[in-house]
C-alpha positions in Angstrom: -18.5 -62.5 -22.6 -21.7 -64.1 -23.7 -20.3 -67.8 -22.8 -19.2 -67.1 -19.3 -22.7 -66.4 -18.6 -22.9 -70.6 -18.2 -19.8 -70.2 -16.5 -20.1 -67.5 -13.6 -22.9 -65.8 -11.3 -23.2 -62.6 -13.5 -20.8 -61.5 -16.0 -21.8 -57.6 -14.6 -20.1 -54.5 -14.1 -21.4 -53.3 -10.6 -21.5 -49.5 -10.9 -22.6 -47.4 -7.7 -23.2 -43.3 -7.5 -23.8 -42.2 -4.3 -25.0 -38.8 -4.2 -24.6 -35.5 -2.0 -27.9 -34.5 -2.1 -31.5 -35.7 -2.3 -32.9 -36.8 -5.7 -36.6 -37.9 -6.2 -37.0 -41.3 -8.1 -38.9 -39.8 -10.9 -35.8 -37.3 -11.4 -33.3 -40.2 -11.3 -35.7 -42.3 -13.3 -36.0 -39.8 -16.5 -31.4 -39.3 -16.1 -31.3 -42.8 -16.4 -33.6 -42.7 -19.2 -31.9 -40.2 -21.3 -28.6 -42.5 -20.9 -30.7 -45.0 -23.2 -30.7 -42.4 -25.5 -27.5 -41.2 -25.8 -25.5 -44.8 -25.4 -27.4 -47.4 -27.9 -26.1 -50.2 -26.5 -27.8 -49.7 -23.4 -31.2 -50.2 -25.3 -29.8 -53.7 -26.6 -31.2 -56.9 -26.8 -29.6 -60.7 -27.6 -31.5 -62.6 -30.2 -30.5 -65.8 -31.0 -29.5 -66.9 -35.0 -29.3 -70.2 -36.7 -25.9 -70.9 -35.1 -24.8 -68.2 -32.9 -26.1 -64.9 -31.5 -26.3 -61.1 -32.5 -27.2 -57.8 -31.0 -30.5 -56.1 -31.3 -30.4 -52.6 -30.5 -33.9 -51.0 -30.3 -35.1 -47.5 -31.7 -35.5 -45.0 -28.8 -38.9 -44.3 -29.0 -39.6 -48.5 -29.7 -43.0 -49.1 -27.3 -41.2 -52.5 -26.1 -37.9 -50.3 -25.4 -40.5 -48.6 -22.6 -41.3 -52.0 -21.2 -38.2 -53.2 -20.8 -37.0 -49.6 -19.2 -39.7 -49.8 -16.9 -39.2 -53.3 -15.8 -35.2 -52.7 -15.4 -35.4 -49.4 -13.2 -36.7 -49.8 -9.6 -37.0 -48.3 -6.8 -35.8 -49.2 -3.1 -37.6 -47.8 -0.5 -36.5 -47.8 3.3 -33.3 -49.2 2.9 -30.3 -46.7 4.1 -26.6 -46.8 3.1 -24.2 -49.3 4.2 -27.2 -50.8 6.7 -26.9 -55.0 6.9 -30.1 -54.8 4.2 -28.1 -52.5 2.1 -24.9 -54.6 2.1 -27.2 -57.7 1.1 -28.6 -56.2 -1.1 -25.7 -54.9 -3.2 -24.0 -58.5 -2.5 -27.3 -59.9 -4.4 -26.8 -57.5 -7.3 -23.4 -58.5 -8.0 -24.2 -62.2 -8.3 -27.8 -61.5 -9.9 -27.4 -63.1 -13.7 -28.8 -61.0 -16.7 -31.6 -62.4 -19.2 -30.4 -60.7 -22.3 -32.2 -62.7 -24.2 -35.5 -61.0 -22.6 -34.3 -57.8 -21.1 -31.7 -54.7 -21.1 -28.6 -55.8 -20.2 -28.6 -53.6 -17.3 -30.1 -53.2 -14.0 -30.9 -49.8 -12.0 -31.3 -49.9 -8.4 -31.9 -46.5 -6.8 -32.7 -45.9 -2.6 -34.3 -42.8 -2.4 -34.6 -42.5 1.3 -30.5 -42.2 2.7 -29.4 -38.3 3.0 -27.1 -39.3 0.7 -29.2 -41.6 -1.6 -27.6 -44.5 -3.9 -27.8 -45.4 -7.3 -26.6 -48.9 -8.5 -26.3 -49.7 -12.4 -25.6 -53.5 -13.0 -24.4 -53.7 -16.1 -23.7 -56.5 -18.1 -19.6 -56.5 -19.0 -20.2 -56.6 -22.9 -21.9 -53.4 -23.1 -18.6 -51.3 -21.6 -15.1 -51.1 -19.7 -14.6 -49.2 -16.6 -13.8 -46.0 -19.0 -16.8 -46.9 -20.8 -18.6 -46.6 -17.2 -16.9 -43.3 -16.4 -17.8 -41.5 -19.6 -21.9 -42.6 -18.9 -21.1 -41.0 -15.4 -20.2 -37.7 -17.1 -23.4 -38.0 -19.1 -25.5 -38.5 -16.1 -24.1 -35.8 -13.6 -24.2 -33.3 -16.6 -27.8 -34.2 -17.1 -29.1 -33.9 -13.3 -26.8 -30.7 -13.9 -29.7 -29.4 -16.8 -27.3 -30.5 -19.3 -28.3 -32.1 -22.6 -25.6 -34.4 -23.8 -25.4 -35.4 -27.1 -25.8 -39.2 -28.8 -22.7 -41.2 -28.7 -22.5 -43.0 -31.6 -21.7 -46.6 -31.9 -18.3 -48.0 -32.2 -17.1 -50.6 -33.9 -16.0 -52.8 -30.8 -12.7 -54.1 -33.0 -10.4 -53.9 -31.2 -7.3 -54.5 -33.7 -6.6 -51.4 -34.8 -5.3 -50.5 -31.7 -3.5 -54.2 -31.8 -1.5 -53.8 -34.9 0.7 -51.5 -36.9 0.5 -49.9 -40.5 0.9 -50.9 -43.0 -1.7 -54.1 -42.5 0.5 -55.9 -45.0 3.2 -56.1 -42.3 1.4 -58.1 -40.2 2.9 -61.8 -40.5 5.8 -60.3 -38.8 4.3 -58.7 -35.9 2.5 -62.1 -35.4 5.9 -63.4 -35.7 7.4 -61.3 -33.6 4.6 -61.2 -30.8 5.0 -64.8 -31.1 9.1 -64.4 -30.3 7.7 -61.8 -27.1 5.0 -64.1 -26.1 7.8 -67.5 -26.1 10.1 -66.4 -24.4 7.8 -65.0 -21.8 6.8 -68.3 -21.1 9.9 -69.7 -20.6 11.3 -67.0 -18.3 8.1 -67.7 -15.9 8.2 -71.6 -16.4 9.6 -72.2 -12.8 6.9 -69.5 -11.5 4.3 -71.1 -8.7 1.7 -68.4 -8.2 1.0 -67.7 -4.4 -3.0 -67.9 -3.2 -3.7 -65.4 -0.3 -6.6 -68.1 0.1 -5.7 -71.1 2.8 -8.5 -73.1 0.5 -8.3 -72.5 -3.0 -10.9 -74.5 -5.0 -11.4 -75.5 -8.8 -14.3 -74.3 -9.9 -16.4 -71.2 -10.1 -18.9 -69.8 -7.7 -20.7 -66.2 -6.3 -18.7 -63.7 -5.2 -18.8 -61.1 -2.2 -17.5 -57.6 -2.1 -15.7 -55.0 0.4 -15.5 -51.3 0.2 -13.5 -49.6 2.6 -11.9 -45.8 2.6 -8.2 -46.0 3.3 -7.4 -44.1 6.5 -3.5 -42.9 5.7 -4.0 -39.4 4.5 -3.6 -39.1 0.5 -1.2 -36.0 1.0 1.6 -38.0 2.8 1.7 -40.6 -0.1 1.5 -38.2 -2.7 4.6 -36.9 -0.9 6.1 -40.3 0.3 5.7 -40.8 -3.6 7.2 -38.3 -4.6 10.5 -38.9 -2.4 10.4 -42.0 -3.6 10.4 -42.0 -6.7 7.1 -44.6 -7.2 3.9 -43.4 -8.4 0.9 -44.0 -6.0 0.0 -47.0 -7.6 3.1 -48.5 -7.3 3.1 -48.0 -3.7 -0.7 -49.6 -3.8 0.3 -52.5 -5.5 3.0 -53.0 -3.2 1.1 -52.9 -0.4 -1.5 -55.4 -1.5 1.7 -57.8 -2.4 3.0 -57.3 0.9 -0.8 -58.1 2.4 -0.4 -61.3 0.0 2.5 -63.2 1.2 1.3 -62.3 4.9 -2.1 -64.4 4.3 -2.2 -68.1 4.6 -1.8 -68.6 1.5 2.2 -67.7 1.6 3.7 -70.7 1.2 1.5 -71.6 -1.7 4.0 -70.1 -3.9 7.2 -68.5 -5.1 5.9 -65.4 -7.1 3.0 -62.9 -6.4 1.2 -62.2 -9.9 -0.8 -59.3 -10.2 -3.0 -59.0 -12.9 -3.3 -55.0 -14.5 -5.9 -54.0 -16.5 -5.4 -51.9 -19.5 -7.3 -49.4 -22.0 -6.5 -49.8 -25.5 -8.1 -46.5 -26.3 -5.2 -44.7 -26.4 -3.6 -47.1 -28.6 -6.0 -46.6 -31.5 -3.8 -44.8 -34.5 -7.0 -43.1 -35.8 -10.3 -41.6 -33.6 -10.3 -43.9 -30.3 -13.7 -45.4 -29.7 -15.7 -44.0 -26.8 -18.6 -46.3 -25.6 -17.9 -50.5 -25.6 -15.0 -52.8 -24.0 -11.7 -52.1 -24.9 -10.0 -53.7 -21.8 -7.0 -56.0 -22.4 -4.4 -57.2 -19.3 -1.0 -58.0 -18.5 1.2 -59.6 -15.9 3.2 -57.8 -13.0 5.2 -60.9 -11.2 7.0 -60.0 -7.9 9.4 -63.1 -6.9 9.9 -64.3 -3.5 13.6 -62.6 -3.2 12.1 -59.5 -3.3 9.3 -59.7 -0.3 11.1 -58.8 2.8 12.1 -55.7 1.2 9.5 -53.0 0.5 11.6 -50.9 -2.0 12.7 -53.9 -4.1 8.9 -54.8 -4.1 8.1 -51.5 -5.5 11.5 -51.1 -8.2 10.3 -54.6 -9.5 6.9 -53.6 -9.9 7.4 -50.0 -11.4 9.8 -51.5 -13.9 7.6 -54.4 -15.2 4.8 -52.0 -15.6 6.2 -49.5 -17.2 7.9 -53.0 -19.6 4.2 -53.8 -19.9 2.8 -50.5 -21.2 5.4 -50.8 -23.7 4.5 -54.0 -25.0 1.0 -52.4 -25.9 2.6 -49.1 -27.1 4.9 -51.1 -29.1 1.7 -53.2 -30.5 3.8 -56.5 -29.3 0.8 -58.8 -27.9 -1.0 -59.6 -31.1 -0.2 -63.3 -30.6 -1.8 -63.8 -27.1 -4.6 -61.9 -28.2 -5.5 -63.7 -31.3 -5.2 -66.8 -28.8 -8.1 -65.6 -26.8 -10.0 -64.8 -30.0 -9.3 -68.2 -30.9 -11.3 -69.5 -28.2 -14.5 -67.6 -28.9 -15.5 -69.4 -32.4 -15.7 -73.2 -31.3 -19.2 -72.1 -30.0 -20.6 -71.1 -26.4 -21.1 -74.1 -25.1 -17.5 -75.3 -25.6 -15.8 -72.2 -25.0 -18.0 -73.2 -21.3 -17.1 -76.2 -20.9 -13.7 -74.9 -21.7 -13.8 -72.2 -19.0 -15.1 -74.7 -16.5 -12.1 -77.4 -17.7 -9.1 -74.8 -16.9 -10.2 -73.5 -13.6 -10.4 -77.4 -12.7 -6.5 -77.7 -14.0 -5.4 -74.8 -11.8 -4.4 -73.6 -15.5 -5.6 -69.3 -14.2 -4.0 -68.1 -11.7 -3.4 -64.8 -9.5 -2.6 -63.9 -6.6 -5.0 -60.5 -7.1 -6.0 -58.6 -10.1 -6.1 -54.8 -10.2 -7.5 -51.5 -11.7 -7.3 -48.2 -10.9 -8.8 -44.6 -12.1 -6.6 -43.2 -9.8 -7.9 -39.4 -9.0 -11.5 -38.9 -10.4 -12.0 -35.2 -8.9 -13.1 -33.9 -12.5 -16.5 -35.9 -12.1 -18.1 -33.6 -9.9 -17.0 -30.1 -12.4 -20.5 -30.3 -14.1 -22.5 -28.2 -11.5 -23.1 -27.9 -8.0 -27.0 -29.5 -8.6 -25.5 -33.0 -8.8 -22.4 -34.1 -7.2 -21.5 -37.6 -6.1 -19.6 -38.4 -2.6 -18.9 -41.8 -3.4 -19.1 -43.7 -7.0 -17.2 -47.0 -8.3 -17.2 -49.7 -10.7 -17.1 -53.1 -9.6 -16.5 -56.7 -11.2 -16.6 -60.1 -10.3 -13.3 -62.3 -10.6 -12.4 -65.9 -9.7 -9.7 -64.5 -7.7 -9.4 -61.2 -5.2 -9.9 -58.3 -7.9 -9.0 -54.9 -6.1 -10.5 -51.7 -7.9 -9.1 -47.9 -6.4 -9.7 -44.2 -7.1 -9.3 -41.3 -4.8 -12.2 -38.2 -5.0 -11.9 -35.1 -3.2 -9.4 -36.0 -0.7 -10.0 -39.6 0.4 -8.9 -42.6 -0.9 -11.6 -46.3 -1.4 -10.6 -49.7 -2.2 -12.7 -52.0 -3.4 -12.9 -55.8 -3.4 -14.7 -58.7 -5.1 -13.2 -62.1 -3.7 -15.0 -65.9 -4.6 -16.9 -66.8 -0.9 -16.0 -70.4 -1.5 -12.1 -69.1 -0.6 -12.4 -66.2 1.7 -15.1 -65.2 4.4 -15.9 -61.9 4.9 -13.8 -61.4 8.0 -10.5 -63.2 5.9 -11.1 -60.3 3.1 -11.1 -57.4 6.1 -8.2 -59.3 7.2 -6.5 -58.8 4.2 -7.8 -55.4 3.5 -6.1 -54.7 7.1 -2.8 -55.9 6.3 -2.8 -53.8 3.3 -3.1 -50.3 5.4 -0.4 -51.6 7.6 2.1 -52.6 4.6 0.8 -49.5 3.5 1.8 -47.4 6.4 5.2 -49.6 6.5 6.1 -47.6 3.2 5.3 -44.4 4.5 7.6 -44.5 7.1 10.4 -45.1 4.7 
């Protein structure tokens, strides 16, 4: 995490609350406050060592903990939701690096003055995961709510022991074995050309923009349509947005749409899962090009390699790709950069979109009828399109970061539009 920050605009996690009734600064101010106080890692610091790097996490009541607070939570006045200023503004905050060297390694935002004001938390990727995000958003609606809650202690951020099996001493094998898994993989997706939805892909790393837009198709007919179907909702999502994919510019780029799915280990942690800290690994959905002029074989391949990749995590089969990665992050920051920077230049990552999903998050307004949000997500950037969805109380929002040096504004509502109609193509099946 620390190296891409010579890499990308902001290695942040773009986190929004928008809420259904007024708040004063000073109230917001003091919630977000207590959220230092109850997550240590919010009150962190990087300090740098003889050859690397390590995390300073203040005391609460530390007098330079105050300045920093102070310095990281402001308020926006006379700016309204989703006004041109507004959009800017939360464009800026997405590309806006972090000095965590010299402050918090977050950034609070809040406009006061819309009926429905907004909170945005910029937070720096290291500190937590998207469930990482949603558990703080419990915390802070239960405090606007007059409720206390209590610390979270730290977690180890390890993430093995939701990796590997016991006994440990069997562990050469499941290396082995991962190994096997991880081979073969390769060799079945060696012919595999990754479709762009971009007419200009480029090679190198740049700011991103974002769109938020509610679906329109009513979130009854495709629980139903689902239903019928036999496909969960996200199936039917993701097979709309591959669908929206090989209709961009981009489709002859390619033989195979590859969607990239995030994951949370916690559940794969044999003793107490961790709570608070980034425990986010990914895997592969690949849709070939015999399957896109039929909808339902889109969806049956999809539905079937998910449920092949959960099992390689339940299974604890990845080890060897992991330990890959980890590989990478002790030849230093500046070479894991430089690395970074050499494999988007070889066209050595690629996707066609990347995709997460909380799916229904009705539960985060149960804490009391004082603080309830309307709208709330968690954003982050990607070097490709990276598509983030969760339905609350009824309705239905997509979010998307795309790289401006590939898409304009107008090409990503493009997109988003061809989505809703492959959308509404599988309802009417």
């Amino acid at each position: 995490m620390l190296a891409l920050e010579d890499v990308i605009t902001a290695q942040t996690q773009l986190l929004a609350f928008r809420f259904k009734e007024k708040h004063s600064a000073e109230e917001i101010r003091q919630a977000m406050r207590y959220m230092l106080t109850i997550y240590p890692k919010l009150r962190s610091v990087i300090e740098p060592t003889l050859f690397s790097y390590r995390i300073r996490i203040f005391d609460d009541n530390d007098r330079q903990l105050e300045v920093l607070f102070n310095d990281a939570f402001r308020v926006v006045p006379n700016v309204v939701y989703d006004s041109e200023e507004f959009v800017t503004f939360r464009r800026n905050l997405l590309n806006e690096p972090f000095s965590l060297e010299q402050g918090l390694p977050l950034k609070m935002r809040y406009f006061p003055d819309d009926p429905q004001p907004v909170l945005f938390v910029s937070m720096h990727h290291m500190i937590t995961d998207g469930l990482g995000w949603f558990h703080m958003e419990h915390s802070l609606l239960k405090y606007l709510n007059g409720e206390k809650p209590p610390l979270v202690p730290l977690d180890s951020p390890n993430m093995l022991p939701a990796l590997i099996k016991k006994p440990y001493s069997t562990l050469p094998r499941q290396i082995y074995n991962s190994y096997k898994i991880y081979r073969k993989a390769l060799q079945e997706t060696k012919g595999d050309v990754i479709v762009t939805p971009s007419s200009r892909p480029v090679d190198f790393w740049g700011p991103v923009g974002m769109l938020q837009r509610f679906v329109s198709l009513d979130l009854k007919s495709l629980k139903k349509v689902s239903k019928a179907l036999g496909y969960s909702i996200n199936t039917m999502h993701l097979a709309a947005l591959t669908m929206a994919s090989i209709r961009s510019p981009g489709r002859d780029t390619g033989n195979t749409v590859c969607i990239v799915m995030s994951v949370d280990l916690r559940p794969f942690f044999e003793d107490k899962p961790p709570v608070f800290g980034n425990y986010t690994a990914i895997f592969t959905v690949r849709v070939p090009k015999r399957c896109w002029d039929d909808p339902k074989e889109i969806m049956r391949v999809i539905q079937e390699q998910m449920g092949k990749g959960m099992d390689s995590f339940k299974n604890k089969e990845i080890i060897f790709p992991w330990l890959i990665d980890k590989l990478f992050t002790v030849i230093g920051k500046k070479f894991y950069a430089w690395g970074a920077r050499w494999v988007r230049k070889k066209g050595l990552v690629s996707m066609t979109f990347a995709f997460s999903t909380f799916s229904n998050i009705d539960i985060i307004n149960s804490h009391g009828t004082k603080a309830q949000v309307s709208e709330t997500m968690s954003l982050v950037p990607q070097y490709g399109l990276f598509v983030t969805s969760a339905s609350l109380e009824g309705r239905t929002y997509i979010d998307i970061s795309y790289p401006e040096a590939e898409y304009t504004h107008e090409e990503i509502e493009a997109f988003y539009n061809r989505y809703e109609q492959a959308l509404g193509e599988i309802l009417a099946l």
